[in-house]
C-alpha positions as a Markdown table, in Angstrom:
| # | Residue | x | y | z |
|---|---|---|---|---|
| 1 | Unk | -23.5 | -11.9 | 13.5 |
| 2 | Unk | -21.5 | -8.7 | 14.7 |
| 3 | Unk | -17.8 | -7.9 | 14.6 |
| 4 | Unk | -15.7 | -8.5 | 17.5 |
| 5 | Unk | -13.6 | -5.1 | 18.1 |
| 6 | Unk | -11.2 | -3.5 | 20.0 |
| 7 | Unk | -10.9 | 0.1 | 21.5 |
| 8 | Unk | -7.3 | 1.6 | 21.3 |
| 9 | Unk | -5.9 | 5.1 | 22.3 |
| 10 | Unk | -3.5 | 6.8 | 19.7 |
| 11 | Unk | -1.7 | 10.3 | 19.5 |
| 12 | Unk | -1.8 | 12.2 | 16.8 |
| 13 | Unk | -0.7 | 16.0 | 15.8 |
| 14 | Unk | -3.6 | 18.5 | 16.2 |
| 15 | Unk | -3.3 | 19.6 | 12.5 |
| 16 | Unk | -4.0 | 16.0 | 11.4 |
| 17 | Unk | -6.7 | 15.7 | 13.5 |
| 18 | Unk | -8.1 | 18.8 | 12.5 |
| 19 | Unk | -8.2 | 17.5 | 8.6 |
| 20 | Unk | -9.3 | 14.5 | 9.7 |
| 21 | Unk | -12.4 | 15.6 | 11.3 |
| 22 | Unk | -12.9 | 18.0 | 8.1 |
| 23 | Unk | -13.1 | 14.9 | 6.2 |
| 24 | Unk | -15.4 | 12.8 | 8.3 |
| 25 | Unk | -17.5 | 16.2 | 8.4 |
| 26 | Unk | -18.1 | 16.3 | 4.5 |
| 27 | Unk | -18.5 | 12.5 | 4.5 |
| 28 | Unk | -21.4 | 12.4 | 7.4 |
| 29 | Unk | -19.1 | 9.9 | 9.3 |
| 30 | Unk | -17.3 | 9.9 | 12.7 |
| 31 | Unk | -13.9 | 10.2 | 13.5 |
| 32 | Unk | -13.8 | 6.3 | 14.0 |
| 33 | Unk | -15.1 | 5.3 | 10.4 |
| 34 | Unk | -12.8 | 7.9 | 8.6 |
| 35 | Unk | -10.0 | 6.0 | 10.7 |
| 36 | Unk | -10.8 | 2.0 | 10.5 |
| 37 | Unk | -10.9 | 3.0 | 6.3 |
| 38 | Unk | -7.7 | 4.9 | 6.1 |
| 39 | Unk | -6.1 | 1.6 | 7.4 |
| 40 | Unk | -7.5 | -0.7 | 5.4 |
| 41 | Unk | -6.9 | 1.0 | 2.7 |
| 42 | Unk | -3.4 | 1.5 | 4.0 |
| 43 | Unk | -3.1 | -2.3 | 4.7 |
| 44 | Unk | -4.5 | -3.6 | 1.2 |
| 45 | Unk | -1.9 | -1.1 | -0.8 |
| 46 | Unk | 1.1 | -2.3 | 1.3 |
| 47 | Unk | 0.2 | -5.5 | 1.0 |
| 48 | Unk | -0.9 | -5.6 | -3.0 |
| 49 | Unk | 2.5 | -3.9 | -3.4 |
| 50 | Unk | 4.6 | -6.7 | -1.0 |
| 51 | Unk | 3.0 | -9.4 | -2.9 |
| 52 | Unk | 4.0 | -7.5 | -6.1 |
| 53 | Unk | 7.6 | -7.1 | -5.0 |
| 54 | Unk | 7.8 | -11.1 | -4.0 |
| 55 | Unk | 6.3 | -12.0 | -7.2 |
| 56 | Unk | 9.0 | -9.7 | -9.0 |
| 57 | Unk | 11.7 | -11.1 | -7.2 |
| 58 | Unk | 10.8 | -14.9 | -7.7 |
| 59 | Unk | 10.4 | -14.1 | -12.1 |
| 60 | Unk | 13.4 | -11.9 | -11.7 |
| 61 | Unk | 15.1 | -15.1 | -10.3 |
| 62 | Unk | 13.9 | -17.6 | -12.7 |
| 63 | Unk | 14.8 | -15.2 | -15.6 |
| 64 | Unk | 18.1 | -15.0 | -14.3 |
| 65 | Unk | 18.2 | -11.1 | -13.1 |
| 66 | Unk | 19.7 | -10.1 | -10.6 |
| 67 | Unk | 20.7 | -6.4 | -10.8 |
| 68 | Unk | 19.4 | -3.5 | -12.3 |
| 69 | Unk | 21.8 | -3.5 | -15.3 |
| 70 | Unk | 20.8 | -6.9 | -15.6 |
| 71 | Unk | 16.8 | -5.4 | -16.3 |
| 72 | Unk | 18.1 | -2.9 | -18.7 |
| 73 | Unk | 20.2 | -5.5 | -20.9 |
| 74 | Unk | 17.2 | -7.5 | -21.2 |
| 75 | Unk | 14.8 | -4.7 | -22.3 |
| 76 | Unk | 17.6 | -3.4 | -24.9 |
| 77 | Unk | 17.9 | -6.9 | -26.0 |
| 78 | Unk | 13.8 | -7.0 | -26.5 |
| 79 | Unk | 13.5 | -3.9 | -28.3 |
| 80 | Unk | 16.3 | -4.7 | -30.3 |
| 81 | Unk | 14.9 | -8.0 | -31.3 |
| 82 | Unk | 17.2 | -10.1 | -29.8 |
């Protein structure tokens, strides 16, 4: 089976590129590689972190917070005993 892909043009500043191609140098890959893995690395962080955030907001809900102050009263309250 082989992966369907697409070919886009994108600008970047020469210094980047520069690093860039220091990278894929060192790592025996090609320009292309170094790229497709910078954003999906990119992609699974940001979304690991927005399905962190949603999951935050809906216990944050159901444990009735709803401001910061309202986080810090409930940790003092736990390490108080309470």
């Amino acid at each position: 089976m082989y992966m369907l892909t697409q070919t886009f043009n994108i600008s970047l500043p020469n210094d980047l590129v520069k690093k860039a191609d220091l990278v894929a140098k060192k790592e025996y890959r090609n320009r292309s590689e170094l790229i497709k893995e910078a954003l999906r690395t990119y992609l699974f962080n940001k979304l690991s972190w927005e399905e962190l955030f949603v999951y935050g907001k809906r216990m944050g809900k159901k444990m009735g917070i709803s401001s910061e102050q309202d986080i810090f009263e409930k940790l003092n309250n736990y390490r108080d005993g309470r």
